[in-house]
N, C-alpha and C positions, 0 to 999 in steps of 0.2 A: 394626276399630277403631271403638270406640261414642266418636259425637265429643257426644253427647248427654248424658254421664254429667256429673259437677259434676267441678270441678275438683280432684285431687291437693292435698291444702294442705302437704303436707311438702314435694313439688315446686314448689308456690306459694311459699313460704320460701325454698328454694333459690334462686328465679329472681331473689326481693324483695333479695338479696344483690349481684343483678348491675345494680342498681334505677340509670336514666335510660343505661346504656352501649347501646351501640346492636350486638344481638347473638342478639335473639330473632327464631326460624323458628320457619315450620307447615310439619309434612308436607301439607296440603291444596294448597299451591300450586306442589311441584314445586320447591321455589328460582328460581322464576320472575321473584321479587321480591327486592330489597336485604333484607337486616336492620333489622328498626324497634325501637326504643328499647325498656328493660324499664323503660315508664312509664305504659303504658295498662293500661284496663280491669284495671286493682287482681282483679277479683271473679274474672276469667277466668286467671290465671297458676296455672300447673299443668293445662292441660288435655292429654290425653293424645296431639295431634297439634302438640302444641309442644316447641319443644328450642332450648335456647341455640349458636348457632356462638363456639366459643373458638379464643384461641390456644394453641398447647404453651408451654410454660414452655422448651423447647427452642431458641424464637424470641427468649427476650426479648433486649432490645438494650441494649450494653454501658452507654448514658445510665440503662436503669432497672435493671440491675443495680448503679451507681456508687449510686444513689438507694435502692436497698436496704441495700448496703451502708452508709452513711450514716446510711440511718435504724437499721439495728440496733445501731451502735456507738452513735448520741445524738450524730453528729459534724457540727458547723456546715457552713456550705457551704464548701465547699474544691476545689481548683484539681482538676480531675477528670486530667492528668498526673500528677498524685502515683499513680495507682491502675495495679493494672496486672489484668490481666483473661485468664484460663487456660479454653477453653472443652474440656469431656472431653463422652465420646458420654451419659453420663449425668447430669452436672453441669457445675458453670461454677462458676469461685471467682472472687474478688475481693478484691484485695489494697489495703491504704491504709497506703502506708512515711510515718508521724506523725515527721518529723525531730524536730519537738521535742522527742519525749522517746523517739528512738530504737526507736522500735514500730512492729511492724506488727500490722493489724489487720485484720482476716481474715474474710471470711463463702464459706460452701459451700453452693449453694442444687442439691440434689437434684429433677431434673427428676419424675420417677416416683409420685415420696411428698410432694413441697410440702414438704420439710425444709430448715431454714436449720441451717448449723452455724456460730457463733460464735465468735473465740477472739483473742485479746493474744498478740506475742509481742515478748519483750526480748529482744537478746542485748547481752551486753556488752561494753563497749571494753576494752583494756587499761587505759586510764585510768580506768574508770567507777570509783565505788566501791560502786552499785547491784549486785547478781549477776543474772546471767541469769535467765527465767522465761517460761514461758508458761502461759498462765490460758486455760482452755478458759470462755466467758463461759457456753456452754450452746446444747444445741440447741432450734430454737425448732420447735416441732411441734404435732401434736395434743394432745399429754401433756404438754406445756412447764408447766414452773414458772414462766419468763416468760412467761404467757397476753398480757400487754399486749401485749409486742415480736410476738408471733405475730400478734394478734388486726390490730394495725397492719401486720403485712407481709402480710397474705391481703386485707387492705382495700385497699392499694397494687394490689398483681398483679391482686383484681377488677377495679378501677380502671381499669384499660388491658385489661381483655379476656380474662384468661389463665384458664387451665383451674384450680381449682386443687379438693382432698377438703372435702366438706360432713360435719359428725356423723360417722359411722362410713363413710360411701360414699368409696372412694377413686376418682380420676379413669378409672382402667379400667373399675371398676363404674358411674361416671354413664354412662361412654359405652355400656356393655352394656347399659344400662336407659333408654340413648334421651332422656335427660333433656339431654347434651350431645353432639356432635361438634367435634372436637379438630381445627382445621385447622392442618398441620405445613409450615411454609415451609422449612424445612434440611430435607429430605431428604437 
């Protein structure tokens, strides 16, 4: 390892993303030392004996999944009872039963690929005179047509710590390439 070389600037970018959370190591010190903020020395980030500690997406906890959900619908703050919360070994959904206009509203946040799935559903009453429907809103991803909704929910998840795909790197490849280690509290 040449700790003399200049710093990675794609990996510098990378890090500038996880920018004041407190989550960047050096292989020089053994983990010897806590994690210090990604807010120093600007000039040194991307050096090839540093690497951010994340969480898995497999950790998050049901307050910032409700908070996800939330933010992907556009939905005020609402009584976090209304939600109900399905955790599977590869994803966790999150449901929000909208009484007032009989919907539920739905996100599927794919632990693996950082994928949110989006989606409305009606069903109707015998009284309604609405018909049933559900609207797939979209899924929010790398390739999202809603780049906002995506760009907003990787800024969240950085936000608190979590692993999530930079550009083309997906979180398997940061961790093969030493740029991140993934610490997984569900085992």
């Amino acid at each position: 390892m040449n700790f003399n070389q200049e710093p990675d600037p794609i990996k510098g970018q990378f890090f500038a993303n996880y920018w004041g959370i407190k989550c960047l190591k050096s292989k020089l010190v053994n983990n010897q030392i806590p994690s210090s903020k990604v807010d120093t020395l600007i000039n040194h980030l991307g050096r090839e004996d540093q690497f951010l500690e994340l969480k898995s997406l497999a950790d998050i906890t049901d307050e910032e999944i409700i908070q996800l959900c939330m933010m992907c619908h556009n939905l005020p703050e609402v009584n976090s009872k209304n939600f109900l919360i399905e955790k599977q070994k590869d994803e966790i959904h999150c449901s929000y039963i909208d009484k007032s206009i009989k919907a539920q509203r739905h996100i599927c946040l794919n632990f693996k690929y950082a994928t949110i799935n989006c989606n409305l559903h009606f069903d109707k009453d015998r009284d309604d005179v609405a018909e049933s429907f559900k609207q797939n809103i979209g899924e929010i991803s790398e390739s999202s047509t809603r780049v906002v909704g995506y760009i907003q929910s990787l800024d969240y998840l950085r936000q608190n710590a979590y692993a999530v795909p930079f550009r083309d790197l997906s979180i398997d490849k940061l961790e093969k390439m030493e740029w991140i280690k993934v610490i997984k509290k569900n085992l």
